[in-house]
Each structure stands twice: as C-alpha cells, then as structure tokens.
N, C-alpha and C positions, 0 to 999 in steps of 0.2 A: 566252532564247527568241527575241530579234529575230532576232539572226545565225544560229541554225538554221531559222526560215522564211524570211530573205532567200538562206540557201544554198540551200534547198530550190527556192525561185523560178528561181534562176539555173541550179538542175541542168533544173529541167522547162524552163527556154527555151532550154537548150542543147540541149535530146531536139527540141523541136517545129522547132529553126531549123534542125540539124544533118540530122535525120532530116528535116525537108521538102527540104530540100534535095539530101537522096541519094536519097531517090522521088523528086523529078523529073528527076535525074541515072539514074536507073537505067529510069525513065520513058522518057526521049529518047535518053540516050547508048547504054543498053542496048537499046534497043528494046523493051522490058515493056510498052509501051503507055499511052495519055492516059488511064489509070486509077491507074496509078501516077503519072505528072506532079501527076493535079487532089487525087490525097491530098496530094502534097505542097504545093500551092498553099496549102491547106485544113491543114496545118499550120504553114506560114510566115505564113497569116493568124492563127492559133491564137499563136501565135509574140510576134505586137505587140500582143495585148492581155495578156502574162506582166510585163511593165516595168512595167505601169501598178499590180500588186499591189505594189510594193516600198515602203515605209514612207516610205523618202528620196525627198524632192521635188523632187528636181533631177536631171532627164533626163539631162543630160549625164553627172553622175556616176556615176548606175546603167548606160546606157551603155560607158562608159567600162569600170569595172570589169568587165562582163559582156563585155566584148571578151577580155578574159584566160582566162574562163570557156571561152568558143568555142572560145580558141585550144586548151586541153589537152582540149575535152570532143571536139573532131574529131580529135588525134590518136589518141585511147580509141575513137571512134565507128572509125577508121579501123582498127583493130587488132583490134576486136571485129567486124566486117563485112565487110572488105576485106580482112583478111588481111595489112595493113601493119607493118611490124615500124618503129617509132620506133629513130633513132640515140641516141648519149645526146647529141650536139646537139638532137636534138627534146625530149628528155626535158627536160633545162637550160632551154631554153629554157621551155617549158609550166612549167616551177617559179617563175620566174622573173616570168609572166605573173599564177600564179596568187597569188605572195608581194604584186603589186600591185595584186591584187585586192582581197588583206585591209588594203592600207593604206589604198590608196582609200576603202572601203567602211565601215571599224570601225575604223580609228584613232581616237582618244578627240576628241573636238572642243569644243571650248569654244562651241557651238549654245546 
C-alpha cells in the first residue's frame, strides 16, 4: 500500500505542477488572461504542499525521484493537451527517468 499512495502522491504533484504551470503559460503566452495565470499560481502553490505527504523524510529524495515523474508526466500532459507527438527518444528517455524513480524511491534499504 506505501508504493501506491506514494505513486499516487507523485501523479497528483505532477497534475498540480505540470498543469499550473500550462495555465500560466496559456494565461500569458496564450493571452487567456490573469485568470488563467493566478489558477495556475494557486496550483503550483497547491503543488509544494503534495511532497510534504510522502512517508520518506528526506527532501531531497522525494525530490529527486519526483523529477523523473515530471519528466514523463509533461511529455503525457504534452500529448494530451498540445497535441505533441513524443520521438521514441522522448519515450527512452521518460522510461529511463521513470526506471529511476522506482530505484530511488523503493529499492529495498537496509533503514
């Protein structure tokens, strides 16, 4: 049950960081207006208090792994929104990030 509430964590702070950050991109670059930017403000705040659920108590490491998470949850955020089509260098890559997420994060540790 850890590792499917800490996947869970890391899917919801990929939506809150990913998507804050495309309303305020779609806010300012699109011109949609400071209604769109301040959702996204107000999701990227939403965003940094998602880490602090995570069981493991070391910043850096939750961090860390959740960097991987980013990496493949915006080429998906990008392909489901944008309309972006991933190479299979992006693909490799995002597998790659996410294989070091599970080592990071759930490799067996002698704690």
């Amino acid at each position: 049950m850890t590792v499917l509430r800490s996947t869970l964590l890391f899917v919801l702070a990929a939506v809150l960081e990913i998507g804050g950050a495309w309303l305020v991109w779609q806010g300012v670059r699109e011109h949609r207006g400071w209604a769109w930017a301040g959702a996204g403000v107000v999701a990227l705040g939403a965003y940094g208090f998602v880490a602090t659920l995570q069981q493991d108590a070391n910043f850096g490491r939750i961090l860390a792994a959740y960097g991987g998470v980013f990496v493949a949850g915006s080429l998906a955020w990008g392909m489901a929104l944008d309309g972006y089509r991933p190479d299979r260098y992006d693909v490799a890559g995002a597998l790659v990030c996410l294989a070091g997420v599970a080592v990071i994060m759930y490799a067996p540790r002698g704690n």
